[in-house]
C-alpha positions in Angstrom: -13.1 2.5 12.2 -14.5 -0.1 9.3 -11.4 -0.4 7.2 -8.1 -2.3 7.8 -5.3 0.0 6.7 -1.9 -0.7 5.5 -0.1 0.2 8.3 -2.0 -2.2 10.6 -1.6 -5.0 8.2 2.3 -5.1 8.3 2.2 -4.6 12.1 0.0 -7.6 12.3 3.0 -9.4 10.3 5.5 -8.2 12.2 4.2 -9.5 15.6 3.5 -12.9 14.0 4.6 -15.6 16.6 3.6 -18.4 13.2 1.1 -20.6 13.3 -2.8 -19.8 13.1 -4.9 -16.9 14.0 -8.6 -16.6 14.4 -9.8 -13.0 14.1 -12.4 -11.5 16.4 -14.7 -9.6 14.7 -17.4 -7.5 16.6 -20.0 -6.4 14.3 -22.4 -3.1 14.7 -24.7 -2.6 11.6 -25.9 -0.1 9.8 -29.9 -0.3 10.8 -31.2 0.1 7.8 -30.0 -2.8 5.8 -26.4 -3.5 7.2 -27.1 -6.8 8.3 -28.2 -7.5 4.6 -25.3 -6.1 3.2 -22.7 -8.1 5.4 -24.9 -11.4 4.1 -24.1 -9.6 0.5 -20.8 -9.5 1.7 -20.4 -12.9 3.2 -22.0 -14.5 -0.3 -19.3 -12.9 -2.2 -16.5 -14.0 -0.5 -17.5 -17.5 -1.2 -16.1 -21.2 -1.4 -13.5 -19.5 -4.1 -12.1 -17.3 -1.8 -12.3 -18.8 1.5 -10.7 -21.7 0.2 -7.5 -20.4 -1.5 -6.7 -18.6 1.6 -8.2 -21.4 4.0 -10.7 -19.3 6.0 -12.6 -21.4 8.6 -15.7 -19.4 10.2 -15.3 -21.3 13.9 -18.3 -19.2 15.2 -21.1 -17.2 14.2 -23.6 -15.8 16.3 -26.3 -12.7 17.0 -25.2 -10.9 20.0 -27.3 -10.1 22.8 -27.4 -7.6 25.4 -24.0 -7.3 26.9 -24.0 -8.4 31.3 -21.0 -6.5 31.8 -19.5 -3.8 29.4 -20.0 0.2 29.1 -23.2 1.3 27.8 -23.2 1.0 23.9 -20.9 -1.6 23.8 -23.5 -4.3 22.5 -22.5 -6.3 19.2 -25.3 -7.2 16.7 -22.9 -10.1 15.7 -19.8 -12.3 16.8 -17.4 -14.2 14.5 -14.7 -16.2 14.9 -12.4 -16.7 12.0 -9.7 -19.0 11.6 -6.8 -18.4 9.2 -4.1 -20.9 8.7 -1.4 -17.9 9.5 -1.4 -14.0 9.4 -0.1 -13.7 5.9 -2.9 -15.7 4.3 -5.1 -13.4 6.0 -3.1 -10.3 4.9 -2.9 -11.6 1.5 -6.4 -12.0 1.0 -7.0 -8.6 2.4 -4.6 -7.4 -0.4 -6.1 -10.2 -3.5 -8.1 -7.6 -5.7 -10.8 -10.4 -6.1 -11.4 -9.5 -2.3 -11.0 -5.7 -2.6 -13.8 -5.6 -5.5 -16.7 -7.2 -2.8 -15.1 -5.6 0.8 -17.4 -2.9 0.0 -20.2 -4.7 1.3 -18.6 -5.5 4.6 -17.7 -1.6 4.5 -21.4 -0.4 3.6 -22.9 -2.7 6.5 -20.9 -1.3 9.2 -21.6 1.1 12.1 -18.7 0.0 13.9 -16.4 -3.3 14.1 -13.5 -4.5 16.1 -11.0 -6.8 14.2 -8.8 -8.6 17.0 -6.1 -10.8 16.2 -5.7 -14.1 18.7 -3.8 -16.9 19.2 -4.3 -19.9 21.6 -2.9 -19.7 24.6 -0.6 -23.1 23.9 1.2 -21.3 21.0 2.8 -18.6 23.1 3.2 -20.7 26.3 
């Protein structure tokens, strides 16, 4: 599954203990020019978007072969995003300025996991 649906989005609300939330994504590309498109992707999100909803990319990285996991479950890439709370990152999910360039992220993708986390000391 590549796109976030509705559904998930208001369950995401309605399990919102506040605070912030950095978003696991684990990214699979396309081989023939996924990688290119999620940099198209990326670009187009920009300083206009990131800021308004304050996005802060903690981590970026290239995976590499997994140690321990089920064959196939290697990740061409790792990010960590931070979002100040879980409605600024459903409403820029939902901002049509987002919509028109998600298509990129869409097009790029084989296969993603978006996972929602919290630190531990919010929920102790």
């Amino acid at each position: 599954m590549i796109e976030i649906d509705q559904h998930a989005l208001d369950a995401l609300l309605t399990e919102d203990a506040g605070g912030p939330v950095v978003m696991l994504n684990l990214l699979r590309f396309h081989p023939d020019g996924g990688r290119e498109s999620y940099q198209r992707y990326a670009e187009a999100l920009g300083p206009a978007i990131n800021a308004r909803y304050g996005v802060q990319v903690e981590y970026l990285g290239d995976g590499g072969r997994a140690l321990v996991a089920e064959d196939g479950q290697a990740w061409d890439m790792v990010v960590l995003v931070r979002y100040p709370s879980r409605q600024a990152f459903v409403d820029m999910i939902r901002d049509p300025d987002y919509q028109a360039v998600s298509h990129f992220r869409s097009e790029a993708l084989v296969e993603s996991v978006l996972q929602p986390t919290v630190p531990l000391s919010a929920v102790a």
